[in-house]
N, C-alpha and C positions, 0 to 999 in steps of 0.2 A: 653808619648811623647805629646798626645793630648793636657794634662794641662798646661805643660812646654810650650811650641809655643803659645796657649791660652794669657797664662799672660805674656808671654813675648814681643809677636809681636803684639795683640789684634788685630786679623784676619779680614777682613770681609769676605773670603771665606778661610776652613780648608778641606783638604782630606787628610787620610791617607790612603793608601791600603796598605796592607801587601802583598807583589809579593813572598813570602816564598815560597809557592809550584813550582813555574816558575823555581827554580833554582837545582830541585831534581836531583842526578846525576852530578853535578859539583861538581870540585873541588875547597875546599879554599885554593889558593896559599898565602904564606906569613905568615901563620895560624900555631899553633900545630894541628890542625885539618887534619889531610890526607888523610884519607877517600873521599869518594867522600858525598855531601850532600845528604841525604835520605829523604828532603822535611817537615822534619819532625819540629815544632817548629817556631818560627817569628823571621825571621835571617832578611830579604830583605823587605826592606819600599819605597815606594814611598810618596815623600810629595809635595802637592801641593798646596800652599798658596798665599792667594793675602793679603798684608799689606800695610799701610801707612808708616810705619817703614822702608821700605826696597824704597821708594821715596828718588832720588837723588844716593843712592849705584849701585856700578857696581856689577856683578853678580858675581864673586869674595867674593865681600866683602858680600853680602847675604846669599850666599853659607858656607862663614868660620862662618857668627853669627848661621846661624842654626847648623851648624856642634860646633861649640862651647858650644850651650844650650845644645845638644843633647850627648856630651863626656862621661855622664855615661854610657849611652844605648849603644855606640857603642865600649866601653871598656866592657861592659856585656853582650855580647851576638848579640848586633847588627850587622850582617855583614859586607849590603850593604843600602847606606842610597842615592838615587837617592831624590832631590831636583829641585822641579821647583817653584821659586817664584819671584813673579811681585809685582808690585806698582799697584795701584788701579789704575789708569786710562791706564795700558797697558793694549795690547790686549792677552788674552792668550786660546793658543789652546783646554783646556778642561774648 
C-alpha cells in the first residue's frame, strides 16, 4: 500500500497504521467470513496522507482515488480501509 500511494499521490506527509488488532472479536458483516475476527492478520488500515494531488477535490472524490489505487488490497484481504487525507495547506488533526 505504501509504494502504490507513494507513486501515485507523491505524499508530503504518509502514515499507515495497521488498526488490525482493535477489531479482535468482531464480526465481518457482508463477508464469507462468520466468525467473529480473532485479531489475527492486517485486515484494518488507517491512512493518513497530506498530497498536492488531492488540492481542489472534495473528499468524496479523495476518498474513491485512494479506495481506487488500493482495489487489490481490499479485494485480498483488506477489510477496513479508514482514510484521512488533506491538501497541503489544510490543517489536519494528527
Amino acid at each position: 500500500m505504501e509504494d502504490k500511494l507513494k507513486k501515485a499521490f507523491l505524499p508530503e506527509r504518509l502514515v499507515i497504521i495497521n488498526e488490525s488488532h482493535l477489531h479482535a472479536g468482531h464480526h465481518h458483516h457482508g463477508s464469507d467470513h462468520h466468525g467473529a475476527y480473532d485479531g489475527t492478520g492486517e485486515t484494518h488500515f488507517r491512512v493518513r496522507i497530506v498530497s498536492s494531488a488531492f488540492a481542489g477535490m472534495s473528499r468524496i472524490a479523495r476518498h474513491r482515488a485512494v479506495n481506487e489505487l488500493l482495489a487489490e488490497e481490499l479485494k485480498a484481504g483488506v477489510h477496513a480501509l479508514a482514510i484521512e487525507p488533506a491538501a497541503p495547506d489544510e490543517k489536519t488533526r494528527w
